[in-house]
NUZADREN-246113 format. One record per residue: residue in one letter; x, y, z of N, C-alpha, C, CB in turn. Coordinates in steps of 0.2 Angstrom, whole numbers, plus 5000, padded with zeros to 4 digits. Each point is the difference from the previous one (the first is absolute). Glycine has a CB too. Layout:
// NUZADREN-246113
AXYZXYZXYZXYZ
...
***
This chain:
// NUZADREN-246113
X547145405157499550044999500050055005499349924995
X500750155004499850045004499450015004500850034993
X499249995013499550025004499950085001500149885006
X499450154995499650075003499750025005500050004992
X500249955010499950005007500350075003500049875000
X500650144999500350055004500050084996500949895006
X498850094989499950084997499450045001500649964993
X499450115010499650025003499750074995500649945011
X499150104990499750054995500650044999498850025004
X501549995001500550044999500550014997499650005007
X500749924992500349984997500050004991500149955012
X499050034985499850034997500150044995499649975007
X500250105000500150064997500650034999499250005004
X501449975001500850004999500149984991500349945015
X499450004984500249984992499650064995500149855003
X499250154997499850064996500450055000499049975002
X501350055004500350064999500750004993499750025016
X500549934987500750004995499849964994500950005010
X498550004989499649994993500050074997499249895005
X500450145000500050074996500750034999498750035006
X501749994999500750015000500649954993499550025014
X500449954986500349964993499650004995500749935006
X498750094994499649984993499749924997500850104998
X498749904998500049915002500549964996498850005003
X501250024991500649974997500849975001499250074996
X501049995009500749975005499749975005500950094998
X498749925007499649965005499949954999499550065003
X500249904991499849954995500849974998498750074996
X501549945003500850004997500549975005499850114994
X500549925012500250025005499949935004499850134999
X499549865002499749935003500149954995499250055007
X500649944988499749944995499550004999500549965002
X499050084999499349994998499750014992500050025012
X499749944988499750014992499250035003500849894992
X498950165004499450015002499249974999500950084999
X498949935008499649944999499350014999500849945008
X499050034986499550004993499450015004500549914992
X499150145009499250025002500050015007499449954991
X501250045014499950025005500250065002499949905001
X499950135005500450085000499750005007500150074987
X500449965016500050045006499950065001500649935002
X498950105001499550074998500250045009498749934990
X501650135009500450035006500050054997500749935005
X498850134999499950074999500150044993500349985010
X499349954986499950054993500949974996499050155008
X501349804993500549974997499849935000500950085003
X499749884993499749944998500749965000498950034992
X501249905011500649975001500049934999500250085008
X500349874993500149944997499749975006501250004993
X498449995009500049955007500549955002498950014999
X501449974998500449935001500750045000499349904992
X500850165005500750015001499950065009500449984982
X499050035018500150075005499949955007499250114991
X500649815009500149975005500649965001499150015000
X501249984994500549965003500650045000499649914996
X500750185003500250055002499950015008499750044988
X499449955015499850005006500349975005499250024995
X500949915000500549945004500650005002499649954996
X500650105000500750015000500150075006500149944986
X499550105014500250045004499549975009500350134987
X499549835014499849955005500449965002499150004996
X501149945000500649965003500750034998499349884998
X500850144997500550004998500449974993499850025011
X499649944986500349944995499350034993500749865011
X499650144986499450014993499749964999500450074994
X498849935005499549944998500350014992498749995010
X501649964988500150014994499349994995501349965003
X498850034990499650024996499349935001501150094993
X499649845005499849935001499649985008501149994990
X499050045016499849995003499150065003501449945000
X498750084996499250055002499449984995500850115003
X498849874999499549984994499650065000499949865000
X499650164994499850055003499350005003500850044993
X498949895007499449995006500350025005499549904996
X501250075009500250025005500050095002500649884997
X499950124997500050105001499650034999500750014997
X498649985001499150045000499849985007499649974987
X500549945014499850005009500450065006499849844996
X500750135002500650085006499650065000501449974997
X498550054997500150074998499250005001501250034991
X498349955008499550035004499749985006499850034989
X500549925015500149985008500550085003500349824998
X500150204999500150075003499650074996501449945003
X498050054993499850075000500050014993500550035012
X499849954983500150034995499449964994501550025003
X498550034992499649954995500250014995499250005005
X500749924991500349964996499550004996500849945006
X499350074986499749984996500149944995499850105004
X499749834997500249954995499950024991499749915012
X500650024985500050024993499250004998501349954996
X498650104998499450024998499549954997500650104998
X498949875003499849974994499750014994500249975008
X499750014987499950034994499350054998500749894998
X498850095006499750065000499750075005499949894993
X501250125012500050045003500750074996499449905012
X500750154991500450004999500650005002499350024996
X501449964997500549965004500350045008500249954986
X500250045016500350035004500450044998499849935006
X500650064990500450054996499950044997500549945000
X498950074996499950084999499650045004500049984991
X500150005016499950045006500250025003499749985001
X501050004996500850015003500050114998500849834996
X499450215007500150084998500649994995499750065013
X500149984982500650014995500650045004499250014988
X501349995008500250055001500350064999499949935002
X500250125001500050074998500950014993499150045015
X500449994979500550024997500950045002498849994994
X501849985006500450025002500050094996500549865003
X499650185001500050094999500949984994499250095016
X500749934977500650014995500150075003499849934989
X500250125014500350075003500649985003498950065003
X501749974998500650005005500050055004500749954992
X499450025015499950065005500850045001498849925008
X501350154994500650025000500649945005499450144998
X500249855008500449955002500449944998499450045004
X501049944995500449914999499849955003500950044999
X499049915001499849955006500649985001498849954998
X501350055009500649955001500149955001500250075003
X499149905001500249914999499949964997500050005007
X500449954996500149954994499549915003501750084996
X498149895001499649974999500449935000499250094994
X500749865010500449924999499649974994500449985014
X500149974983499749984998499449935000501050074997
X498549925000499449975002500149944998499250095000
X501349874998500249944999500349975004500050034992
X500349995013500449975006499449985006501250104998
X498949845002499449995006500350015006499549924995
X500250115011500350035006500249925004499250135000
X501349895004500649965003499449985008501650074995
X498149865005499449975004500649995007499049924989
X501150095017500350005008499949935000499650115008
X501249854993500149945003499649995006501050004996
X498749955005499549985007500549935003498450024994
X501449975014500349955001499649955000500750055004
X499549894996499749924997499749985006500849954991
X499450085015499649955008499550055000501149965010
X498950124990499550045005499750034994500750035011
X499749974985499350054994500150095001498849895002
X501650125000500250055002500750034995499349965012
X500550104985500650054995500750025004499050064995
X501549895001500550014999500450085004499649914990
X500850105013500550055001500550014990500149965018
X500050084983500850004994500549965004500050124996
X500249865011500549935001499849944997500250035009
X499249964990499749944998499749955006500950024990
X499249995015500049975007499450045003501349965001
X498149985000499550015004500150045006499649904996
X500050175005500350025009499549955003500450165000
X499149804998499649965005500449945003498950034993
X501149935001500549935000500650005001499549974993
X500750095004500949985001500249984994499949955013
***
């Protein structure tokens, strides 16, 4: 089981970023996360997985992702508003739900601009490659494979 101990706002705000930066669907994708039913992380007017945006957090803290099976999301509501943020739990039936609170989203523009886009987009099926840790120190791997701590 993962701990959060070591994740800090900033680290947080590290994972939101590349929430917004990848979109939630590859974010969601990328990690493993399935999205999690009436709860939502509330950040300047956006809305986020809590479970996936801490254990992202974890990963850019220790180094090792709180995978999906390890983050409950009691845990990730406690983290995330111990640093500041506020979480909304699921609705109950005579509130309304959380999810249509969620912002739609804006129709994509069918206009073509004279420009081309030139990049190109990875695909959102490839889950990203998680940094070997070493087994004594808990501490991320070199590319040698050999702890610079341990040896």
């Amino acid at each position: 089981m993962a701990t959060f101990s070591a994740v800090t706002r900033q680290h947080i705000l590290q994972a939101i970023g590349e929430h917004d930066s990848r979109g939630r669907d590859d974010f969601l994708g990328v990690y493993g996360f399935a999205p999690d039913d009436g709860y939502a992380l509330l950040h300047e007017g956006r809305v986020y997985e809590p479970r996936a945006i801490v254990g992202v957090a974890h990963r850019y803290a220790t180094g090792r992702l709180g995978i999906a099976d390890e983050v409950a999301v009691d845990a990730a509501t406690a983290v995330l508003r111990k640093r500041g943020f506020d979480v909304t739990e699921p609705a109950v039936a005579t509130r309304t739900p959380v999810a249509a609170a969620r912002p739609a989203r804006a129709p994509r523009s069918t206009t073509r601009t004279s420009t081309p886009r030139t990049t190109t987009r990875a695909s959102s099926a490839a889950p990203e490659r998680v940094a070997p840790i070493c087994p004594t120190c808990s501490m991320t791997l070199p590319a040698t494979g050999v702890c610079d701590y341990c040896g």
